[in-house]
C-alpha positions, 0 to 999 in steps of 0.5 A: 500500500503506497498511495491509498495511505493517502485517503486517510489524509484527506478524509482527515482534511475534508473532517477538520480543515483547520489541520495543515494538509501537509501535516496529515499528508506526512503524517499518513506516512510518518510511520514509513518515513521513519521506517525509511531512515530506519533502512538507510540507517541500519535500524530496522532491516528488509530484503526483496525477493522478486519471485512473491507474488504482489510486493516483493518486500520481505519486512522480517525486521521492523518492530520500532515503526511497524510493530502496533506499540511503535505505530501508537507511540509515533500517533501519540508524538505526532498527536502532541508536537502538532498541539504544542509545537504547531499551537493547532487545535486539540482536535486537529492536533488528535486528528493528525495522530488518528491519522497516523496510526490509520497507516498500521491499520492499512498496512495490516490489511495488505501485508504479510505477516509482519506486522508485530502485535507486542514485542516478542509476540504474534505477527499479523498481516491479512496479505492482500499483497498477495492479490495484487489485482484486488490490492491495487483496486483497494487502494485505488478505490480508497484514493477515490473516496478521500479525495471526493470528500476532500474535493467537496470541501474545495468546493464548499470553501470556493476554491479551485478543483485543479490543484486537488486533481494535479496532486492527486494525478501526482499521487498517482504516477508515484503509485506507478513509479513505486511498482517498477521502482528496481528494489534489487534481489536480497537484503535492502540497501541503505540507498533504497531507505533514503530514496524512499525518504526523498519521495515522502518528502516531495510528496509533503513538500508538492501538498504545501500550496494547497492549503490557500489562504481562502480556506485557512480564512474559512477555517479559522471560523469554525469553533474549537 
């Protein structure tokens, strides 16, 4: 799952617009941002076999980001820097932590089992990975549905429809782009966590203008 972690950012947006977009656009990925310089880093590790049918990851070793106490630590973090550093409202500053955690929750519907329960426990994963046909229309189908919620509110704060389905095009390509990226055979390498890195931040950086002065003006109207 790449982009349909991407719904859940802006079904959070069309929800309480008073949250960033950029904030609930990093952190609907925070969790794979981390796992990024965890790669590179050499915390956490991963390895790629070509021959598995769907994504030819193998996530045998990532209990700091992954794991469900690590995915509920980050969401909390997340949670309290966007209250007390970005001073935004409890309910948008709690919003971007849902937000965060919903990456786990996705993740356990398309992965294999590698998604650890408690440390030392159980690994869970429903491994739709395993149909990719089907796996791809789920996260189709979810970019769909977040991005016409988050569309209605474009609309309802007057704003312009094309810069959303620029975005969401963009957000399209880099799903594409991800499936035929050369992840290579074997363990991953450092390089593949700091490409990944720089993707997620892009992706951030390309959702910064959207958030226009017309709807932080609507927003700031509505009560806390």
């Amino acid at each position: 799952m790449f982009a349909g972690h991407y719904a859940a950012a802006f079904a959070a947006k069309a929800v309480e617009p008073r949250a960033p977009l950029w904030t609930l656009i990093a952190g609907c990925q925070l969790i794979d941002i981390g796992w990024s310089v965890f790669i590179a880093t050499g915390v956490e590790h991963a390895s790629v076999d070509p021959s598995l049918q769907g994504s030819s990851l193998v996530l045998f070793d990532m209990p700091w980001t992954h794991s469900a106490p690590g995915a509920l630590v980050w969401s909390i973090a997340a949670g309290v820097l966007a209250k007390y550093l970005l001073r935004l409202p409890v309910r948008a500053a709690w919003l971007i932590g849902a937000t965060v955690f919903s990456h786990w929750v996705i993740d356990l519907i398309v992965h294999r089992p590698d998604l650890l329960l408690y440390p030392g426990g159980p690994k869970a994963g429903f491994a739709l990975w395993d149909q990719p046909v089907v796996e791809e229309a789920l996260e189709m189908g979810l970019l769909g549905l977040g991005f016409m919620a988050w569309a209605a509110l474009r609309q309802k704060l007057g704003q312009k429809l094309w810069p959303g389905l620029a975005f969401a095009a963009f957000l399209i390509v880099a799903q594409i782009g991800a499936m035929f990226f050369p992840f290579g055979v074997g363990p991953m390498a450092p390089a593949t966590g700091w490409a990944t890195l720089a993707l997620y931040l892009l992706i951030t950086a390309a959702s910064l203008p959207l958030d226009s002065a017309l709807q932080r003006q609507n927003a700031s109207s509505m009560p806390a």
